[in-house]
N, C-alpha and C positions, 0 to 999 in steps of 0.2 A: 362518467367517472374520471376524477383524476388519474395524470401518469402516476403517480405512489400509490394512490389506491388500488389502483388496477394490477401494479408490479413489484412483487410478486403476484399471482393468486393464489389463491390459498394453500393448492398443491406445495407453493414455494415454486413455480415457475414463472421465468421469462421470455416470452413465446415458447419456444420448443428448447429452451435449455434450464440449465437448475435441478430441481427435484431432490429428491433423497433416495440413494439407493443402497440402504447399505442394511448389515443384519438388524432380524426382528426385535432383538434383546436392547439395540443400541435404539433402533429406531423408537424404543417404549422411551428412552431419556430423552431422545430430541425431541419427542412431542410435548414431555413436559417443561424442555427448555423454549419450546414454544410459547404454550399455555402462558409461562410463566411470563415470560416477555411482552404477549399481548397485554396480561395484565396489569403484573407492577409493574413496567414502563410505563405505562399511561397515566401514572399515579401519580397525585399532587407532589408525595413525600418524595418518591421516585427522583421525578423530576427538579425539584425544588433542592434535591441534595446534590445530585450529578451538576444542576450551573454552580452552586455555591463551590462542587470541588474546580470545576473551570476557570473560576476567575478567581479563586484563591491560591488553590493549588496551584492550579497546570500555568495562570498567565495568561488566559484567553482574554477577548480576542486578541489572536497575533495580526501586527500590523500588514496592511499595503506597502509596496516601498518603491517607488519612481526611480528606477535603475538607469539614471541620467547619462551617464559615461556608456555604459553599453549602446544605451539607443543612438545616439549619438557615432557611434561608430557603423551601426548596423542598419541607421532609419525606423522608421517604425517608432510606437511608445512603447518599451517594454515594462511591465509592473509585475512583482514578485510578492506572491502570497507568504508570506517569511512561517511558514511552518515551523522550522531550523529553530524559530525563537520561543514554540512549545518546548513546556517542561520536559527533559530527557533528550529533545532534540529533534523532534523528526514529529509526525502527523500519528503516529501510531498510539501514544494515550490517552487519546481521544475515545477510540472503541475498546480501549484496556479498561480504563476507567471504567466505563460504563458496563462491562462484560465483568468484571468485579465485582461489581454493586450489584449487578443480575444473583451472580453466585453467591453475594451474604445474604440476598434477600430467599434464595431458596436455600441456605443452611448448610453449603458447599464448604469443606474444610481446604480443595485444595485445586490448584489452576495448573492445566498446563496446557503446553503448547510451544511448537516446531520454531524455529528463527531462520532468515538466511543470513540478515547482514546483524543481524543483532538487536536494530532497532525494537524489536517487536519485542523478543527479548529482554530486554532492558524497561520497557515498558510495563509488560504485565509485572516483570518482578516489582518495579516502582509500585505497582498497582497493589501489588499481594502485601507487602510492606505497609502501605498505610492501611488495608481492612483487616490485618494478622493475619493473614492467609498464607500456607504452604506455596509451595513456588518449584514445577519442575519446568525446564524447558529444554527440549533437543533438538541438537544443530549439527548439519555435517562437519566432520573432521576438517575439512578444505576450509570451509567459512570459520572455524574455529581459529585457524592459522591467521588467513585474512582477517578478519576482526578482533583481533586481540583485545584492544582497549576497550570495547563491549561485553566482553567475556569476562573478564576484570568488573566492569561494573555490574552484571547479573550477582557474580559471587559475592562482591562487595553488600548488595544489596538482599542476599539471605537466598538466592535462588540455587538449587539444582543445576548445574548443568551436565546434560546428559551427550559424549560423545557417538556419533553416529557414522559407522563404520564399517558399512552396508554399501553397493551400488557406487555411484559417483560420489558418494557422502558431500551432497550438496542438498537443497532444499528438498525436492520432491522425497527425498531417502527423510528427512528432517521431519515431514510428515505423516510419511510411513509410522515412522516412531511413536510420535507425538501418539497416532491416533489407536496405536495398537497397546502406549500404557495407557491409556482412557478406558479400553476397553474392557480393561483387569477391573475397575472401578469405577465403573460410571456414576454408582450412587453417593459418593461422598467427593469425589473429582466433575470439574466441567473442564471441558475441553475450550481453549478459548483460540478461537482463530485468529490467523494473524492477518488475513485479508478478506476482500468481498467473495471468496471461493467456498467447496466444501458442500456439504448438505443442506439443505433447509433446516433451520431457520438464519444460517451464518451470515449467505451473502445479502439477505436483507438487515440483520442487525447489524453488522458493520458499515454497513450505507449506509445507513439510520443515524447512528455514531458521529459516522463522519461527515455529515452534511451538514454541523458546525461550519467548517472551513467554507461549503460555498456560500451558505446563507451570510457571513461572515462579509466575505470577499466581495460580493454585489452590493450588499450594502456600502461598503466603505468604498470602492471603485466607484459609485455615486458620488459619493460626496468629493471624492478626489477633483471628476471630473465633470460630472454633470448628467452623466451619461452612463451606459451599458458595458464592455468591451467588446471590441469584434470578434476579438479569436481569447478561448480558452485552452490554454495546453498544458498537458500533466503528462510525467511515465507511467508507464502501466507492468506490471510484473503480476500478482493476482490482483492489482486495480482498485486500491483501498483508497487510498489518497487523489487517481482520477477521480472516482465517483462521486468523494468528499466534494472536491469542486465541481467538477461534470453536475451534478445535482441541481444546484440552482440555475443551470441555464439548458437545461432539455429541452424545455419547454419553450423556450426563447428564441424563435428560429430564424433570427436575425444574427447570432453568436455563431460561428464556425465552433468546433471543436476538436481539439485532433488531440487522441494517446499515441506517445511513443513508446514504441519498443526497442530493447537493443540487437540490433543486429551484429554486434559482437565482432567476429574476429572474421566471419564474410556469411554469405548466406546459405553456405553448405552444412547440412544436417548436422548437428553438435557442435557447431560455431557459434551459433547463436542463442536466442529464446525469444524470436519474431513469432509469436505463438496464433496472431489474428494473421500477418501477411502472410506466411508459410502454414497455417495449418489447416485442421478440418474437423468438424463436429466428430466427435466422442466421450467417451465417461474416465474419469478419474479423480481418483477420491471421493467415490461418493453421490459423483453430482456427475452432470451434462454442459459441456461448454466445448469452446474451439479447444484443441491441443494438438502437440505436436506429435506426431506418432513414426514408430519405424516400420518395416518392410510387413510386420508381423503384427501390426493393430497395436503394440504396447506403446507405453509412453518414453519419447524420444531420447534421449542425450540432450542435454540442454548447455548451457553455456553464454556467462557475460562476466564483462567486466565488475557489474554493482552485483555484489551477491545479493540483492533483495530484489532480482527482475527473474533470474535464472529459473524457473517456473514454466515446465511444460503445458499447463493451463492457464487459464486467466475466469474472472468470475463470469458467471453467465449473464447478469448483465450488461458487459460489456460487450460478451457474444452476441446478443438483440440488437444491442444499439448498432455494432456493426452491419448485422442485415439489415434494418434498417434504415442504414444510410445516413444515419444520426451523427455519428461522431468518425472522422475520418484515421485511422489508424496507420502511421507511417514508422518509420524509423531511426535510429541515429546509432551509428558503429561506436566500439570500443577508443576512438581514434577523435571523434567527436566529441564524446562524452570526457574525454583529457582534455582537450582545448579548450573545451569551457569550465571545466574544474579547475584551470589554473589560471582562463582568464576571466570570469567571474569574480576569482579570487584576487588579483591584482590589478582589476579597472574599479571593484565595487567594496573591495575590502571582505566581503563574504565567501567564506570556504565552504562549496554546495556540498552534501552528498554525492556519489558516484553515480547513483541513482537519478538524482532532481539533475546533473547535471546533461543527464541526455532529454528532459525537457527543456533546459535551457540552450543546448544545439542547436534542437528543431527550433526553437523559439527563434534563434539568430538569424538563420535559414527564411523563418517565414518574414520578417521584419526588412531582409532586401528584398523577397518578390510582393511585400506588401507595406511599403516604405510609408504611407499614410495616414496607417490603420492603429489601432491600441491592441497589445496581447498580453496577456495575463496567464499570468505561469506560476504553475502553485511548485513550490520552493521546500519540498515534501521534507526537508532533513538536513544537517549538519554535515561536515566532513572531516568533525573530528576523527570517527570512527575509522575513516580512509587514510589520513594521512601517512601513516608508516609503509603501507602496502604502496600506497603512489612514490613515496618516496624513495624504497628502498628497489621497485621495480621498474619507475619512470623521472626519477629526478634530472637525472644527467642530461635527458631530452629536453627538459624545460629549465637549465641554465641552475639546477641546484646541484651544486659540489661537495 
């Protein structure tokens, strides 16, 4: 049997992580957002509707782009899966879309779900918008501040937003929320995640989703070049946008493949949200994956720079592929992920995400100690959403007065 076939199994596990563990009441809706998944998804009309909104809509396929100037400084061929140039900006209404069209097709009046940087945010609202769909989404107070011009466009675009002001009021609290108004109403609301994490059926339907961007990526890195790439590299935060690419080359086991995480401000507990290199299997939200935990088995203090990595979880199959030995999971600081936000942005004329930019670190990193080789870096989001925060809290470092 295929790796997809096999992964999840049916439980919704990946080897020993995933599952659903959460109350009987709610677990009666996820099996129906199961059901329903197995089967209108597989549907002609299904299908045949979600490419038409792809390439009409959204802009798909988003191009390859041979990042000349960079390589060129660093060795290496570095190529950039331009997500950034998906509709809305980022990798994320790719699985909005398609988690929308799930919800008309089961007669849902209304979406919600958690944000950190916004992207996701902005997203379903785009989503709720074009199938008249209601639109609630909550995000910590913190990320509220830092993403302003996201929050701006959820409103602009008919959405709810729901301040959270609980905890670190960052993502994890964003959650909490998210899944405790779901639970007022699960029959007329779907709950739509914003990553490969959460209960079964989530981390599978959002891979699902997002495995546009690698089937995408291989193909076109073909024609580019002739050939495969050596190394795939993506951030990981719940791991929506690695997976997307990660997907087409698992199987591949000539492709290295490395997730980075942010190691943040250093690698002491709530500096960060290195959640594979620092953590250790346990449950949160629902599900079984690495996380980062305190003295007392709860979920950690987390902390980064890109509010969409800050996630003391990550999806569980990403936690497989780690044991595994599949995909190797490393790092890049808050300090990293600046240098290449702002030199991305004035060697290649493209302003990353805060996020895509700590896969473009490690990218640079891997290009001197693999001077030779092709890497392909999926380019998860835009940096419209960042610039006032970088600006107003790091300009003077990088020569802007």
């Amino acid at each position: 049997m295929g790796y997809f076939k096999s992964n999840p199994d049916s439980k919704g596990n990946f080897g020993e992580y995933g599952g659903s563990f959460i109350p009987p009441d709610l677990q009666a809706e996820m099996d129906k957002i199961t059901d329903a998944y197995f089967s209108i998804s597989k549907s002609h009309d299904f299908i045949t509707e979600l490419r038409s909104i792809r390439k009409h809509f959204q802009g798909r396929p988003t191009p390859v782009y041979y990042a000349r100037t960079l390589s060129e400084k660093y060795g290496g061929r570095i190529y950039l899966k331009r997500e950034d140039l998906n509709h809305t900006g980022a990798h994320k209404l790719n699985h909005c879309m398609g988690e929308a069209l799930l919800a008309k097709y089961l007669g849902k009046k209304k979406l919600i779900a958690e944000t950190g940087a916004g992207q996701h945010g902005v997203a379903l609202a785009t989503a709720a918008a074009y199938f008249g769909l209601d639109c609630e989404i909550h995000m910590g107070e913190v990320d509220i501040a830092k993403e302003h011009p996201n929050v701006v466009r959820m409103k602009i675009l008919g959405a709810k937003v729901i301040p959270v002001t609980f905890g670190l009021r960052t993502l994890k609290e964003a959650v909490d929320s998210a899944f405790g108004a779901y639970l007022q109403d699960p029959v007329t609301s779907i709950y739509c995640i914003g990553s490969v994490v959460g209960p079964h059926p989530f981390p599978m339907m959002v891979r699902d989703f997002q495995r546009v961007v690698g089937i995408e990526a291989k193909e076109q890195f073909h024609d580019m070049t002739g050939e495969q790439p050596d190394n795939v590299v993506a951030c990981v935060g719940g791991g929506s946008n690695a997976m997307g690419l990660f997907s087409a080359f698992i199987e591949d086991g000539e492709c290295e493949i490395y997730g980075v995480e942010p190691s943040g401000r250093s690698l002491n507990l709530g500096d960060h949200a290195a959640t594979m290199t620092m953590g250790k299997p346990g449950m949160i939200h629902g599900f079984k994956c690495y996380n980062l935990q305190d003295e007392k088995g709860e979920p950690a203090p987390v902390y980064s720079i890109a509010s969409g990595l800050d996630y003391p979880g990550v999806g569980p199959e990403h936690s497989m592929l780690k044991d595994l030995g599949r995909v190797n999971y490393v790092v890049a600081s808050d300090r990293d992920c600046l240098d290449s936000f702002f030199e991305l942005s004035r060697l290649e004329g493209i302003i990353p995400a805060l996020e895509s930019a700590h896969a473009v670190a490690y990218a640079c990193k891997l290009a001197t100690m693999k001077p030779r080789q092709s890497i392909l870096v999926n380019l998860s989001g835009r940096g419209d959403k960042d610039i006032d925060f970088v600006v107003d809290n790091y300009g003077k470092e990088y020569g802007l007065e």
